[in-house]
N, C-alpha and C positions, 0 to 999 in steps of 0.2 A: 394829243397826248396829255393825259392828265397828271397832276402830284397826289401819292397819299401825303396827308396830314395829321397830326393826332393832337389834339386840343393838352397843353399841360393841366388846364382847372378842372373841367370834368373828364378828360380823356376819350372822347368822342372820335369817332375816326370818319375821315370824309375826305374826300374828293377835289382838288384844284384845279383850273387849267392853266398851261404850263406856261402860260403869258402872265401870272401870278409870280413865276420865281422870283426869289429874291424878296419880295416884299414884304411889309407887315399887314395884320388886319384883325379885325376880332369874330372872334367864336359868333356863330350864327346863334349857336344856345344858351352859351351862361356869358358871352361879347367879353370873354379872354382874349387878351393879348395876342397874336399868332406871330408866329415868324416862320412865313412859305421857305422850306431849303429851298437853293438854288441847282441849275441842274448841276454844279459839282459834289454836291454836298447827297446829294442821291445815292442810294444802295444802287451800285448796278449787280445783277446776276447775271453772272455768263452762259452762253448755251452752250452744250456736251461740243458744240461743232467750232467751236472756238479752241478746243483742245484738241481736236479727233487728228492730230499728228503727235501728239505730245508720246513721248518715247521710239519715236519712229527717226529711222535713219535716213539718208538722201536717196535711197530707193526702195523708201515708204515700207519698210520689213519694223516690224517689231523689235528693239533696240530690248527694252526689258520685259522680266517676266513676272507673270504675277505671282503670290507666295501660295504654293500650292499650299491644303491643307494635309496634316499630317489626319490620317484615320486607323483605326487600330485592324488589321489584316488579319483575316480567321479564312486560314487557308485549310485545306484538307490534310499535308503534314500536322498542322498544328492540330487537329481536332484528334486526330488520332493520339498524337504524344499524350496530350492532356488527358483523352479517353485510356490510353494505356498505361499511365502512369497512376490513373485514378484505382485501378485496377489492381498495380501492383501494390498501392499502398493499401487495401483492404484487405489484401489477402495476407500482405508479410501482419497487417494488425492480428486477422483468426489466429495466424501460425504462430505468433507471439502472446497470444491468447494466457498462457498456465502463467508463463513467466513473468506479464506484467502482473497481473495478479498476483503472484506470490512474492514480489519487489518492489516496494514502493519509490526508490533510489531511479529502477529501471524506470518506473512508470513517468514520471517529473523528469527522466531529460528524456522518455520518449516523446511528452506532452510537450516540450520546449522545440525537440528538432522539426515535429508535424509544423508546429506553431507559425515556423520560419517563411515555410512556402507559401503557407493559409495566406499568413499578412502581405506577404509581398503581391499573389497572385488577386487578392480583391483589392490591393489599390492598382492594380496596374488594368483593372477592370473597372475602377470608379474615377480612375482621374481623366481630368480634361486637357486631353493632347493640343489644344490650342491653349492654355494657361502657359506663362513663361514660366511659373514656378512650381513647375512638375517635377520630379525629382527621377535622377536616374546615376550608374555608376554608383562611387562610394557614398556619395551622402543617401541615394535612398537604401544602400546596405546597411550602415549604421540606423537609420531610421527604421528601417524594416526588423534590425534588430532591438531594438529600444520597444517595438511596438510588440512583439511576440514573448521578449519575457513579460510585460506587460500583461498579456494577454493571460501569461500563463499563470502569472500571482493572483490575477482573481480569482481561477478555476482553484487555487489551492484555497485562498481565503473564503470563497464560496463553500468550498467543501466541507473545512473543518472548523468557519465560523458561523457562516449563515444555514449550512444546509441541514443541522439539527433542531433550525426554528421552524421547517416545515413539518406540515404535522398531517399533509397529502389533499388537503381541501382547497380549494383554487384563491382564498383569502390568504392564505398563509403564503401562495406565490406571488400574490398580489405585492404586499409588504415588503418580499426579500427580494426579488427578481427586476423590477424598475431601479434602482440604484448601481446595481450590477450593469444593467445593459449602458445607463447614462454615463456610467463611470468610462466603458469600454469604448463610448461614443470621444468622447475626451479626448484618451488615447488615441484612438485615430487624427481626431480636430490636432491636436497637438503635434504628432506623429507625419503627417502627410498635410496638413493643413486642406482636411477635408472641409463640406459642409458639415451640420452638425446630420441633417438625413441621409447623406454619403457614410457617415462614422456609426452611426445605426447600424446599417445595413452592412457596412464591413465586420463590424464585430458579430452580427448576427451571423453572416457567412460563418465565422468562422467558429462560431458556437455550434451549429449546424453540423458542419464537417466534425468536428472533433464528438460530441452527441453519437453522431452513428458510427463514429471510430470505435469509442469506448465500447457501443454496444457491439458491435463486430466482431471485437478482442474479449467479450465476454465480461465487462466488468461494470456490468450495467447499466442499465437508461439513465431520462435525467430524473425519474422519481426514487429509482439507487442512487443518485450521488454521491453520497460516503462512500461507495464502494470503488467508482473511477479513477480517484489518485492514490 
């Protein structure tokens, strides 16, 4: 059986044999000083078969469990709720179509109550169900509300500050549209304690959805924008 070794002056690593412990000696290379551990002073590593009863009761059964992982379930109930749901919200947007248009009062808390599910349903699609600091209950309610007015003061500030400095040429989107998404990215970071590419993509979700809402409801794309809120 041999000792590893490892030189403190150059740190050379090599080989003892184990009628060495204990002893001193010097570096074969730069003749440092050595001090051979002894076999108590030895790292021992256990084998897996040193423990292969560890949780087991007097008739060898499995005493604990292990911590399942939690996975997020997309069953065919749910695929449909969400598919039907998604459904019902495009159509009540057509069928409300004249009215948001002609109310802007209407349009700004339709934009806030859409808002509510957007945010809640892309964190609960981006977070990590093994993170202890996932949020659910009231604090992700109040969080989910914090993050959709949120959401929704940009599309007004967008609209009636920045969307007049477009002028329809892809430079002009270039300028106004990166500060916007970063901002929204924030909002999520701050909100759900996303990554900042998790908080991208959340706010993009939710630019998205609301994008083909407006146009849906007839109050135009995102090159109308003055015309949405």
């Amino acid at each position: 059986m041999s000792i590893n070794v490892v030189c403190p002056g150059c740190h050379t690593r090599f080989k003892v044999s184990d009628r060495f412990a204990g002893r001193s000696g010097v570096c074969p290379k730069c003749k440092t000083a050595i001090q051979v551990p002894s076999a108590e002073e030895q790292v021992k590593v256990h084998t897996p078969e040193q423990f292969d009863r560890g949780g087991r009761g007097v008739t060898g059964k499995l005493i604990l469990k292990p911590i399942a992982r939690e996975q997020t379930k997309l069953s065919l109930v749910l695929a449909v709720g969400v598919l039907g749901a998604t459904v019902v919200v495009f159509l009540a947007a057509w069928l409300a179509g004249s009215i948001l248009q002609q109310h802007g009062i209407v349009r700004a808390l339709a934009l806030l109550l859409i808002s509510l599910p957007l945010a809640w349903a892309g964190y609960l699609f981006l977070r990590d169900d093994e993170n202890l600091e996932t949020y659910s209950g009231k604090p992700l309610v109040v969080r989910t509300a914090i993050c959709a007015a949120a959401y929704a003061a940009l599309w007004g500030i967008f609209t009636h500050v920045a969307a007049p400095a477009i002028t329809g040429d892809v430079w002009s989107w270039l300028l106004v549209a990166p500060p916007f998404v970063i901002t929204g990215a924030l909002v999520a970071l701050a909100c759900y304690d996303l990554d900042f590419v998790s908080g991208c993509l959340h706010y993009s979700f939710y630019l998205l959805v609301t994008v083909l809402l407006g146009g849906c409801a007839g109050l135009g794309w995102i090159w109308q924008i003055g015309q949405m809120i």
